[in-house]
DRENDO-1510 file (C-alpha; in Angstrom, 1 decimal, always signed):
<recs>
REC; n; res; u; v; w
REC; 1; UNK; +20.4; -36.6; +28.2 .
REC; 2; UNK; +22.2; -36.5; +25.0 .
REC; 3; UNK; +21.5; -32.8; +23.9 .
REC; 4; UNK; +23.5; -32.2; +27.6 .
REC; 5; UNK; +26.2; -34.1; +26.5 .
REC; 6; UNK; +26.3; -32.2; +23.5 .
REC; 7; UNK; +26.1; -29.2; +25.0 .
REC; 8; UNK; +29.0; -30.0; +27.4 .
REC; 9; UNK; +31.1; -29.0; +24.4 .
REC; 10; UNK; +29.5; -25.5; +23.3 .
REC; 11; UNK; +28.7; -24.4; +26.8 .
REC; 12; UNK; +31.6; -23.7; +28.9 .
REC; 13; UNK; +29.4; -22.6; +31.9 .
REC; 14; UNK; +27.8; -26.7; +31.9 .
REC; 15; UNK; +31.4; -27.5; +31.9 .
REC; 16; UNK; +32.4; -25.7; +34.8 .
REC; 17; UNK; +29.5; -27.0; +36.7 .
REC; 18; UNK; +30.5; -30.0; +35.8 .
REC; 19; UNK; +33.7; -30.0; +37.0 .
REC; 20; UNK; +32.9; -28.6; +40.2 .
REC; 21; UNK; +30.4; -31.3; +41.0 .
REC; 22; UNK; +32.3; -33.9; +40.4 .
REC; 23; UNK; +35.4; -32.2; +42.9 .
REC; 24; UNK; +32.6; -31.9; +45.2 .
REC; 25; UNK; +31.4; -35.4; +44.7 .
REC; 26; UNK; +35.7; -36.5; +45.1 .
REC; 27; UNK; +35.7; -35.2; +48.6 .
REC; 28; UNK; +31.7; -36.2; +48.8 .
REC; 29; UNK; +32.8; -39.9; +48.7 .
REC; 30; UNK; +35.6; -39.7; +50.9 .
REC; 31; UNK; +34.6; -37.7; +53.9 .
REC; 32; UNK; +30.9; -39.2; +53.2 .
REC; 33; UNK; +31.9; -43.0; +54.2 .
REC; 34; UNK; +33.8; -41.6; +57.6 .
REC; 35; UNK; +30.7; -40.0; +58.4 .
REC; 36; UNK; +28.4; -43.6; +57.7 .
REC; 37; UNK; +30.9; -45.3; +59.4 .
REC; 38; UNK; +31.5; -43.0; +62.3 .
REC; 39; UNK; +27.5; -42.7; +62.7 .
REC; 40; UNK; +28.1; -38.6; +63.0 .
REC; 41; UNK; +24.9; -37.9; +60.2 .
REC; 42; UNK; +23.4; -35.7; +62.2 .
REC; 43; UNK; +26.6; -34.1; +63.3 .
REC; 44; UNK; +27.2; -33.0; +59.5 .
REC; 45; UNK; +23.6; -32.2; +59.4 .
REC; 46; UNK; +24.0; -29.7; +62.2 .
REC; 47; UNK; +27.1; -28.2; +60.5 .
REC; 48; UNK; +25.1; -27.5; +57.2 .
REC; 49; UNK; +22.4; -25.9; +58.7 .
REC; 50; UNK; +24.5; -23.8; +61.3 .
REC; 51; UNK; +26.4; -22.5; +57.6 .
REC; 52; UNK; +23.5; -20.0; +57.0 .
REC; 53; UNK; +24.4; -17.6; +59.6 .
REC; 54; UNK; +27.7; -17.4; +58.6 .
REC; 55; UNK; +26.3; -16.7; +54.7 .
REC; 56; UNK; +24.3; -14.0; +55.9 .
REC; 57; UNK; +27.2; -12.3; +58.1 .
REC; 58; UNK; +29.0; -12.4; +55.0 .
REC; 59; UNK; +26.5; -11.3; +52.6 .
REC; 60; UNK; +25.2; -8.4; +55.4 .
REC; 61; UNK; +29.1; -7.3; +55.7 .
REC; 62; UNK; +29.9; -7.2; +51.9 .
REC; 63; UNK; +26.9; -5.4; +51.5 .
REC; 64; UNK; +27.1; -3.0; +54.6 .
REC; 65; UNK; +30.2; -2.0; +55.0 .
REC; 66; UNK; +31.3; -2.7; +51.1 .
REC; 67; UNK; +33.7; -5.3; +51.5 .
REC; 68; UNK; +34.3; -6.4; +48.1 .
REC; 69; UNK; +36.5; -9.5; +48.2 .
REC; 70; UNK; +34.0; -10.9; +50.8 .
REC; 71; UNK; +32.4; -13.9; +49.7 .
REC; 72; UNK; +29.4; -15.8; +51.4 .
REC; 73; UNK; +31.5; -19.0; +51.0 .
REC; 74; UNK; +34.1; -17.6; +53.1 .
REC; 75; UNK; +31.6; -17.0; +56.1 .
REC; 76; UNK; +30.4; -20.3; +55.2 .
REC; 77; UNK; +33.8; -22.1; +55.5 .
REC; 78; UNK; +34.2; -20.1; +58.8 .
REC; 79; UNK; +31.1; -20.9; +60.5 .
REC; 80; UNK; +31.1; -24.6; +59.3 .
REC; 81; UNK; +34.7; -25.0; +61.0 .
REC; 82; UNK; +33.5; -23.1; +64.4 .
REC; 83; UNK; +30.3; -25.5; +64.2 .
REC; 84; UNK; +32.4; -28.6; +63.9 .
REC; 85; UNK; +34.8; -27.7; +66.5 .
REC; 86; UNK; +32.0; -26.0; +68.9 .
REC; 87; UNK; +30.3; -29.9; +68.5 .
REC; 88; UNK; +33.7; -31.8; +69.1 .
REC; 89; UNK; +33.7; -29.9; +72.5 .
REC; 90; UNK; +30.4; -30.6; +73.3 .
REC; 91; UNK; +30.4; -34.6; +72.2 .
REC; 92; UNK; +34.2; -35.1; +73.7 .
REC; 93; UNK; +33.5; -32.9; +77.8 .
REC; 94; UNK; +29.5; -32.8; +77.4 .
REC; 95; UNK; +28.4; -36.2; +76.3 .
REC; 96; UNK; +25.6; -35.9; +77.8 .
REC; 97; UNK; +24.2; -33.0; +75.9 .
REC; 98; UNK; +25.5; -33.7; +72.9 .
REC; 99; UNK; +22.2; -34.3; +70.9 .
REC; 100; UNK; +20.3; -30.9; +72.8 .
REC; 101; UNK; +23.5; -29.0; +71.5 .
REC; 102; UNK; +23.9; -29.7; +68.1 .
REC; 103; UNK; +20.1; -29.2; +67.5 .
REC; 104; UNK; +20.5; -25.5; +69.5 .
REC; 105; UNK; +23.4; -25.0; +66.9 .
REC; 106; UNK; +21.2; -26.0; +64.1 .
REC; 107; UNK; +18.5; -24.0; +64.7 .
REC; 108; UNK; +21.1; -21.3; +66.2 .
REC; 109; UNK; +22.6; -21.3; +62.5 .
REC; 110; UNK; +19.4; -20.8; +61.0 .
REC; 111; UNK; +17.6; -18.1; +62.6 .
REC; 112; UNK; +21.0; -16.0; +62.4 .
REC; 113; UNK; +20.8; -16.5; +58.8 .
REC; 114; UNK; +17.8; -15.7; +58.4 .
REC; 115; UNK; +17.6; -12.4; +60.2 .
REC; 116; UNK; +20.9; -11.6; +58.2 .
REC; 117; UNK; +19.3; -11.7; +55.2 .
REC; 118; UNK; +16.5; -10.3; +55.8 .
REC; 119; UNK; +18.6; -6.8; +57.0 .
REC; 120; UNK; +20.4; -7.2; +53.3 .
REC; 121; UNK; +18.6; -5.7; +50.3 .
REC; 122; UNK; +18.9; -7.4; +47.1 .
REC; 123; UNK; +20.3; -10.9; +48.4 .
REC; 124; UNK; +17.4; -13.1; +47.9 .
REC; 125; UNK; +18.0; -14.7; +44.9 .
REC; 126; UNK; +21.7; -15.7; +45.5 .
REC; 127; UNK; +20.8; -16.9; +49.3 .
REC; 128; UNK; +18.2; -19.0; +47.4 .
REC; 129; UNK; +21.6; -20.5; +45.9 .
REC; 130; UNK; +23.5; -21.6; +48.5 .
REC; 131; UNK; +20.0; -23.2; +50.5 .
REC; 132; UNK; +18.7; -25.3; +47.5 .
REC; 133; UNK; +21.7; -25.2; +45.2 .
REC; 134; UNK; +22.9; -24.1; +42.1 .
REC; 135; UNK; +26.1; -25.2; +40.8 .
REC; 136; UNK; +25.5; -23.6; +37.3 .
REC; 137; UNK; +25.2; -19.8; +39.1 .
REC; 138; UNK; +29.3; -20.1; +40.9 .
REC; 139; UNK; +31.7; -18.1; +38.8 .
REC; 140; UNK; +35.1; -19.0; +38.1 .
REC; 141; UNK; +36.6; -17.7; +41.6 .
REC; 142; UNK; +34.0; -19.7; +43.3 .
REC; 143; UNK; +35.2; -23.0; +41.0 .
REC; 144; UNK; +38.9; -22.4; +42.0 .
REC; 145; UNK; +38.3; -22.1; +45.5 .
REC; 146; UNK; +36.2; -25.4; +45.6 .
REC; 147; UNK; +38.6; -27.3; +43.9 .
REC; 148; UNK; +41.1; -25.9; +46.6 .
REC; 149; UNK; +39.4; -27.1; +49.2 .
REC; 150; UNK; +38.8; -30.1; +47.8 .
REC; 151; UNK; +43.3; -30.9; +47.2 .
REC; 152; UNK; +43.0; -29.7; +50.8 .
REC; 153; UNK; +40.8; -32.9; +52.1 .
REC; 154; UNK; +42.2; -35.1; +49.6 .
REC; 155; UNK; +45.5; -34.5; +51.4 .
REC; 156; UNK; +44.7; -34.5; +54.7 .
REC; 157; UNK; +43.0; -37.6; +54.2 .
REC; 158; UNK; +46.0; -39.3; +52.5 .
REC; 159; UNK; +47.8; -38.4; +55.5 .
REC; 160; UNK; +45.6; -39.3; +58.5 .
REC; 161; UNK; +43.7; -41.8; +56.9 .
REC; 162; UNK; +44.9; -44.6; +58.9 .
REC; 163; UNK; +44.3; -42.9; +62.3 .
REC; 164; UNK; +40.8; -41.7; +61.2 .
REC; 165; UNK; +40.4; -45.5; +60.6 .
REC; 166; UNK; +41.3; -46.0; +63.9 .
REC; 167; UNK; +38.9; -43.6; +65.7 .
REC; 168; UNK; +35.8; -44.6; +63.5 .
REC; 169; UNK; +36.4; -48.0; +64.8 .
REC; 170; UNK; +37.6; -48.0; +67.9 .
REC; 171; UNK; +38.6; -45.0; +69.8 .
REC; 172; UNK; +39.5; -46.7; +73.2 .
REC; 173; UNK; +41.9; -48.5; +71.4 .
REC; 174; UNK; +43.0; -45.9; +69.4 .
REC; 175; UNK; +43.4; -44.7; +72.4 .
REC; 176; UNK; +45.6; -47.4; +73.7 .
REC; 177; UNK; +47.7; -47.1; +70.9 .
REC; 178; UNK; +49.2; -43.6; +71.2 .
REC; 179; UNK; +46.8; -42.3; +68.9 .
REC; 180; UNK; +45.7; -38.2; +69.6 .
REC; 181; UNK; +41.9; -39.1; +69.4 .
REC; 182; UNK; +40.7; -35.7; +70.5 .
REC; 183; UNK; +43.0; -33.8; +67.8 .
REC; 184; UNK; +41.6; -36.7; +65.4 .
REC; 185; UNK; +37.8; -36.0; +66.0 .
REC; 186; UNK; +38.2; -32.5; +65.5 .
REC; 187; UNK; +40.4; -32.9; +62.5 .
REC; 188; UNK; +37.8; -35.3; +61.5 .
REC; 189; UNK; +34.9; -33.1; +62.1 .
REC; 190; UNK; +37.0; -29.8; +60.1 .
REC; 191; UNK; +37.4; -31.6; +57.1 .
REC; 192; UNK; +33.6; -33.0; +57.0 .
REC; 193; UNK; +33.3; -28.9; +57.4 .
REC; 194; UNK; +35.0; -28.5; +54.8 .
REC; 195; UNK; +33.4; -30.9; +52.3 .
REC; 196; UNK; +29.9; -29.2; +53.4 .
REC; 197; UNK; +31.2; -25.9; +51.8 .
REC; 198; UNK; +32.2; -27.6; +49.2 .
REC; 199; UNK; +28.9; -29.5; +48.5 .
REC; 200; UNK; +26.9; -25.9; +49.5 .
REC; 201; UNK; +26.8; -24.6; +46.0 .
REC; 202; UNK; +26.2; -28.2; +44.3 .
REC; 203; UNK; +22.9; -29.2; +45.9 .
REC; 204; UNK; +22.3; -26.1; +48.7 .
REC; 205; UNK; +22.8; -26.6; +52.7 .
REC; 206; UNK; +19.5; -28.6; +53.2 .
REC; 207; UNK; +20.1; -30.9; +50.8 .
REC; 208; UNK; +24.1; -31.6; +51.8 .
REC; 209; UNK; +23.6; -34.2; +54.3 .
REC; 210; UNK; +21.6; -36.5; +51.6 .
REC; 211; UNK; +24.0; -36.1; +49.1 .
REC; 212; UNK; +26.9; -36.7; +51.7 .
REC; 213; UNK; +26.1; -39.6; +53.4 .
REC; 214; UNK; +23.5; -41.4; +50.3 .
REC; 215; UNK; +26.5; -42.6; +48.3 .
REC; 216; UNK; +28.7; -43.2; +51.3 .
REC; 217; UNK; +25.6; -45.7; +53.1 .
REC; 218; UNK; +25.0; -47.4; +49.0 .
REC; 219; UNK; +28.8; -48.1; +49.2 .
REC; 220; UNK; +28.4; -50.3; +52.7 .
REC; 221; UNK; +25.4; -52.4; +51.4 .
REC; 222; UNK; +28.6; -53.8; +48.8 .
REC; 223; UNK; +31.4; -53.7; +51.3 .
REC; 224; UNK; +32.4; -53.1; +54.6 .
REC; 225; UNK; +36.1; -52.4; +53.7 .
REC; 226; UNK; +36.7; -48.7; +54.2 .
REC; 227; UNK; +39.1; -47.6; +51.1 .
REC; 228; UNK; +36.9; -49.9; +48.8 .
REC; 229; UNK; +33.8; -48.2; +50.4 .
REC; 230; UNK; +35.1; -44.9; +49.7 .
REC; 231; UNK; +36.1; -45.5; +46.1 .
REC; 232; UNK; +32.8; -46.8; +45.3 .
REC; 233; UNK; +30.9; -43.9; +47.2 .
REC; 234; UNK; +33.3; -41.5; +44.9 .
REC; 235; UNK; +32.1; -43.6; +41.8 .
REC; 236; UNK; +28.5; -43.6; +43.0 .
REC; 237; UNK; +28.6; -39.2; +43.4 .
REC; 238; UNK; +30.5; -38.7; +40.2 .
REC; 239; UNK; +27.5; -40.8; +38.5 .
REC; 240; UNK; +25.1; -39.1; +40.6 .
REC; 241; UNK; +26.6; -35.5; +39.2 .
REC; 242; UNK; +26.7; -36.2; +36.0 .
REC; 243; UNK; +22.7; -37.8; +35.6 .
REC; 244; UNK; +21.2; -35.1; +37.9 .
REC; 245; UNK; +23.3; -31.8; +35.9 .
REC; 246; UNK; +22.1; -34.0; +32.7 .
REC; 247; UNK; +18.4; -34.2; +34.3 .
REC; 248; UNK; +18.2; -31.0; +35.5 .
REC; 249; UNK; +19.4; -29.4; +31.7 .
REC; 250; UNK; +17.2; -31.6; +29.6 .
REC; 251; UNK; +14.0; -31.3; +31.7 .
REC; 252; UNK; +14.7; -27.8; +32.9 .
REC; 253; UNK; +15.0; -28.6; +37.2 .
REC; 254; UNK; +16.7; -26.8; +39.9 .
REC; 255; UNK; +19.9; -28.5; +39.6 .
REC; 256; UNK; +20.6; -29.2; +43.2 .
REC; 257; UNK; +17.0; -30.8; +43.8 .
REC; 258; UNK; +17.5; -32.8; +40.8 .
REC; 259; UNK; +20.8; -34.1; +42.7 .
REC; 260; UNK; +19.4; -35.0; +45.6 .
REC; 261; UNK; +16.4; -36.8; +44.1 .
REC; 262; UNK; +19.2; -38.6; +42.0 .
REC; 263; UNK; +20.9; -39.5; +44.9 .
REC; 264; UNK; +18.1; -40.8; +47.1 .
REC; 265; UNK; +16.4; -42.9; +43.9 .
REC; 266; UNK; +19.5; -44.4; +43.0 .
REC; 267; UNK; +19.3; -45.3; +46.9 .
REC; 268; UNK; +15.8; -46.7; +47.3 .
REC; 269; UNK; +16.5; -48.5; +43.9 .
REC; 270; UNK; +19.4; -50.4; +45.6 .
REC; 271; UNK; +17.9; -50.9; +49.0 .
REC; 272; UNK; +15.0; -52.5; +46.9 .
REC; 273; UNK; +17.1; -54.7; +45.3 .
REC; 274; UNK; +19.2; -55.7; +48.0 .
REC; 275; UNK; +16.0; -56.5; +50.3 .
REC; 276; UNK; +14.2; -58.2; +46.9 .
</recs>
């Protein structure tokens, strides 16, 4: 751990990475503990996986058709969105279905993907990226662009963050109270689309919804208090980031698994202790 400390300050790639996983974790944190507390874990899960397809339309079109400025995470970003909105339908007129669709949409996501790929040449190793993570591979553009997203959910969660209180709760009485709750849930369900493209290139799409909801569900064992939940969950992936990039330099591990297995031991350390 402490030759990747010292190496934070000779190697400005480790630095970058870094600071992207800990925007990630930021977001991570906040978007995380709505998620616990609104019980929608598999909701996120389905978004993740349901990403893929829109990765390999954008890889296949870049590659095709030779669309340079296209970038996998903007297919991502775009499928994530339609995912989230395509499941606030389904959960808000089709209650009833709701579990039937999101696993369609998850496996929907996949296979799309998958066949996507396959059709473009030379794409393996940077699909291998975005499905298992690997923050120290984004370049610079991909960095900016993270950290965009992530001012964008740090403000619309400053801004709606007593009415997505209100519908985690309690939606009748959101309800009651003049409060939008169909607008809400789909605001609700964009920005936890968002914060999956975010987290895509820190620990890869199958390994998002661990390192979304792990902190987020360590945070309520200590309080039930939403903003204090959320600061601790932020605390908890910023520590998280840091040990698992340190890990993965000094014992040479994929860094995204080395995240997640951060993530869940710090987890079954605590629930442990808590039971003990």
């Amino acid at each position: 751990m402490l030759g990747f400390i010292t190496a934070l300050f000779t190697q400005p790639f480790l630095r970058s990475a870094l600071f992207a996983a800990l925007g990630a974790s930021v977001a991570g944190g906040i978007i995380g503990s709505y998620v616990v507390v609104k019980r929608i874990v598999f909701i996120s899960g389905s978004i993740a996986h349901s990403v893929l397809g829109g990765l390999g339309a954008a890889l296949y079109i870049k590659r095709v058709y030779n669309v340079e400025w296209l970038e996998p995470v903007h297919g991502a970003l775009v499928a994530a969105i339609l995912s989230a909105w395509l499941i606030g339908t389904v959960r808000l007129y089709y209650r009833q279905r709701e579990d039937t669709v999101i696993a369609a949409l998850w496996a929907f996501g996949m296979s799309v993907g998958v066949i996507l790929i396959s059709l473009t040449p030379g794409y393996t190793n940077e699909i291998s990226n975005y499905l298992f993570g690997n923050i120290l591979w984004a370049s610079k553009s991909d960095i900016a662009m993270l950290l965009g997203l992530d001012g964008v959910v740090l403000v619309m969660t400053a801004l709606f963050h007593r009415r997505f209180l209100a519908i985690c709760f309690d939606e009748k009485q959101a309800a009651l109270q003049g409060q939008n709750v169909k607008l809400l849930y789909f605001l609700l369900l964009s920005l936890v689309a968002i914060t999956v493209v975010l987290m895509i290139q820190v620990v890869g799409a199958i390994l998002i919804v661990a390192i979304l909801s792990l902190p987020a569900a360590i945070a309520n064992t200590y309080t039930h208090r939403l903003s204090k939940m959320m600061g601790v969950a932020v605390i908890l992936g910023i520590v998280i980031s840091f040990l698992g990039l340190g890990f993965s330099y000094s014992l040479n591990w994929p860094p995204g698994a080395t995240l997640g297995l951060t993530a869940t031991t710090i987890y079954l350390i605590n629930l442990l202790r808590k039971k003990g």
